[in-house]
One Martini backbone bead per residue (centre of mass of N, CA, C, O) as a GRO file, in nm:
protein
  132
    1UNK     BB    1  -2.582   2.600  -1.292
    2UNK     BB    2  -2.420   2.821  -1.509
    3UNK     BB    3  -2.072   2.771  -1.477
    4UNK     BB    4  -2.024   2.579  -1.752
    5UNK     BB    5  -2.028   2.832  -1.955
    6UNK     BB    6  -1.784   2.949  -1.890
    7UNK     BB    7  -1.466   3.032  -1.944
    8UNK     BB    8  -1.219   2.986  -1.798
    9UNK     BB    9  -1.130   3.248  -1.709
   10UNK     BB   10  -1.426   3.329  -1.615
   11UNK     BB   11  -1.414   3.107  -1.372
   12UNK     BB   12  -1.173   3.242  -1.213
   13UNK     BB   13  -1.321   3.545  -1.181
   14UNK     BB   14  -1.561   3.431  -1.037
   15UNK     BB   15  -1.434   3.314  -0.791
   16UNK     BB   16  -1.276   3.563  -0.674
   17UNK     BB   17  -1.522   3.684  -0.652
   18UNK     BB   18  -1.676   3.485  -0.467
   19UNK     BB   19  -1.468   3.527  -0.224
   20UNK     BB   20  -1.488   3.841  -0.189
   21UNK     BB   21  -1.792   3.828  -0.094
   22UNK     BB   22  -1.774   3.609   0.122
   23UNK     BB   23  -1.567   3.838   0.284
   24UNK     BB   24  -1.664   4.104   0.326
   25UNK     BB   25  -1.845   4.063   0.633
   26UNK     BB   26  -1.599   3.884   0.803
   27UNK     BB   27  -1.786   3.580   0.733
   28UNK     BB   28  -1.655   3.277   0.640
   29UNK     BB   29  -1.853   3.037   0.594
   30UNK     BB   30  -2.017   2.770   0.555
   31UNK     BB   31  -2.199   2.818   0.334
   32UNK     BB   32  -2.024   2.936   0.142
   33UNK     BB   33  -1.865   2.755   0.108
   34UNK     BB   34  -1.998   2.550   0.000
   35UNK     BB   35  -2.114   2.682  -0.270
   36UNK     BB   36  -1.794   2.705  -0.364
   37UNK     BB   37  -1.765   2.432  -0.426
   38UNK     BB   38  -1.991   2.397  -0.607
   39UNK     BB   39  -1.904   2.541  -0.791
   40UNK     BB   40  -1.631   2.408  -0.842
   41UNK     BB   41  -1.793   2.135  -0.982
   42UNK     BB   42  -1.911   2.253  -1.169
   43UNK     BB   43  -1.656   2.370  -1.306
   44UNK     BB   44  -1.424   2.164  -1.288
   45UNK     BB   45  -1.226   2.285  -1.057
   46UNK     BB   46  -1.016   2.426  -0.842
   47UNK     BB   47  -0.969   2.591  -0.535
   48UNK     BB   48  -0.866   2.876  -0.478
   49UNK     BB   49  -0.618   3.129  -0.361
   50UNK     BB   50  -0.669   3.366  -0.157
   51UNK     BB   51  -0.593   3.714  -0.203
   52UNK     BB   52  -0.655   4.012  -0.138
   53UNK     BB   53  -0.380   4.196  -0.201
   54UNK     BB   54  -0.448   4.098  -0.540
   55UNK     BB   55  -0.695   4.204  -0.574
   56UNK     BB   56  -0.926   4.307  -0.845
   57UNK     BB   57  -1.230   4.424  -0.894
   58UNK     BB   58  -1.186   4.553  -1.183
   59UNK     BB   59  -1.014   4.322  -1.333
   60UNK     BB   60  -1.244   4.085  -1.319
   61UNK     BB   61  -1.486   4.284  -1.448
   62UNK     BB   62  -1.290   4.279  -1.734
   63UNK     BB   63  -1.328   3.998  -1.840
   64UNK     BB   64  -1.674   4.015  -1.850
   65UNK     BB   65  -1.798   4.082  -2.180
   66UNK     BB   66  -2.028   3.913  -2.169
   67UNK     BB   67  -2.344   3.876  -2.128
   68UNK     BB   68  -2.423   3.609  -2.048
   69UNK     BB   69  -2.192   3.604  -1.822
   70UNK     BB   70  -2.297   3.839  -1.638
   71UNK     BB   71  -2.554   3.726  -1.592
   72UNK     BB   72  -2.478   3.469  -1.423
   73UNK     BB   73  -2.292   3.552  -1.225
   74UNK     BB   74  -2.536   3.751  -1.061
   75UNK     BB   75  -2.697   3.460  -1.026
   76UNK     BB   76  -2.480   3.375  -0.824
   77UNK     BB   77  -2.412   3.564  -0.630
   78UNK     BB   78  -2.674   3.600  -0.502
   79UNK     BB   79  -2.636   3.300  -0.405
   80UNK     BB   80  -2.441   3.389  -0.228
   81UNK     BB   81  -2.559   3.604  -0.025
   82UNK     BB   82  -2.814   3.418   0.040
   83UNK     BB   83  -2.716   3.151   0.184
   84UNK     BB   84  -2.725   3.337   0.503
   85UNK     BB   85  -3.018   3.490   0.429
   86UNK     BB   86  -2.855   3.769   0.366
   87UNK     BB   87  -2.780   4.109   0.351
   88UNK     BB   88  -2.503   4.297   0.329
   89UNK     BB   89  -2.328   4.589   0.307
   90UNK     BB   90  -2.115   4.499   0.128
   91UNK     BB   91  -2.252   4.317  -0.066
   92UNK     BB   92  -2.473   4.537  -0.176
   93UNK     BB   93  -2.201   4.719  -0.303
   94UNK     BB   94  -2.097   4.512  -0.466
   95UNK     BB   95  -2.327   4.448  -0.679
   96UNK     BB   96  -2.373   4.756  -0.758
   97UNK     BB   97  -2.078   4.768  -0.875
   98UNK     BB   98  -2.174   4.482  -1.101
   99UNK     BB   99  -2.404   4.636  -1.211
  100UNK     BB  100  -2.265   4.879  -1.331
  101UNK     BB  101  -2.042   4.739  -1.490
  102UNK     BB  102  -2.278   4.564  -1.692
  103UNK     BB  103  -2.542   4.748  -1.728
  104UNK     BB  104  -2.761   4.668  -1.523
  105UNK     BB  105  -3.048   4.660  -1.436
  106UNK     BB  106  -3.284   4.612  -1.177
  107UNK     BB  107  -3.468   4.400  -1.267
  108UNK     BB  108  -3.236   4.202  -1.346
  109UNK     BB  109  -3.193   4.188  -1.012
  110UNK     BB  110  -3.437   4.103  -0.882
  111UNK     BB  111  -3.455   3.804  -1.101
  112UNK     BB  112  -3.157   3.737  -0.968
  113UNK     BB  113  -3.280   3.728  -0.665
  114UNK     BB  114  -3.507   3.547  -0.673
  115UNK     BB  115  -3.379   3.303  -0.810
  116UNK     BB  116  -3.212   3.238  -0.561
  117UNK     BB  117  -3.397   3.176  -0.361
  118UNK     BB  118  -3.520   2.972  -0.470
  119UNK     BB  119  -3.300   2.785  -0.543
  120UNK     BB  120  -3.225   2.758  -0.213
  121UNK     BB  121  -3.480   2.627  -0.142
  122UNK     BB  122  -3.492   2.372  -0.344
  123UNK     BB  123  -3.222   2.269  -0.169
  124UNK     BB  124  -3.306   2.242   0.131
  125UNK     BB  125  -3.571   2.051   0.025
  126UNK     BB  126  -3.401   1.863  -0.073
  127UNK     BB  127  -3.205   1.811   0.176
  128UNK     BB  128  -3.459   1.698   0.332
  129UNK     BB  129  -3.551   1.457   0.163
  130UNK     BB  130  -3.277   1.291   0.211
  131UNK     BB  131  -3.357   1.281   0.526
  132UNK     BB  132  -3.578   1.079   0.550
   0.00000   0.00000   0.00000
């Protein structure tokens, strides 16, 4: 929803953050899947060839020095944790490690997981509305 205003860099190290976190739980599902090509419409980019054995998760949270763009970030990634309802424990582990490294607070982090949830619902009930 917000992921049009990260500028170009910061788009592609969102994109390796979430195939690294979609596939955490060693389940990269259809709702993730979803979710991540929606990110790619939204930023208007092509998705990525993730690689897990080049990934580097702290060299991609040092390129988002924005705090707009961490905020940003943060509140999709939850999108992304919740799209198949649950959190994982390695999901939970990594947010952690997300939120300690751009030094947001546990307040700021509950606001942008209650918005991930509403969010995934209003679009739950879209998709509903379309199929009446």
């Amino acid at each position: 929803m917000f992921l049009n205003r990260l500028d170009a860099d910061e788009k592609l190290a969102f994109l390796q953050l979430a195939h690294y976190i979609a596939r955490s739980d060693n389940n990269f599902n259809n709702d993730e899947k979803r979710v991540i090509a929606t990110y790619c419409l939204e930023m208007q980019i092509n998705d990525i060839e993730y690689n897990e054995s080049n990934f580097n998760f702290e060299n991609i949270l040092s390129q988002i020095q924005n705090k707009k763009s961490q905020n940003i970030i943060v509140m999709e990634v939850m999108a992304l944790v919740y799209a198949d309802h649950l959190l994982h424990t390695n999901e939970k582990k990594i947010i952690d490690e997300i939120v300690e490294a751009f030094s947001m607070s546990e307040a700021q982090l509950d606001v942008s997981k209650e918005w991930a949830k509403s969010i995934l619902s209003l679009y739950a009930q879209g998709e509903a509305i379309i199929k009446l």
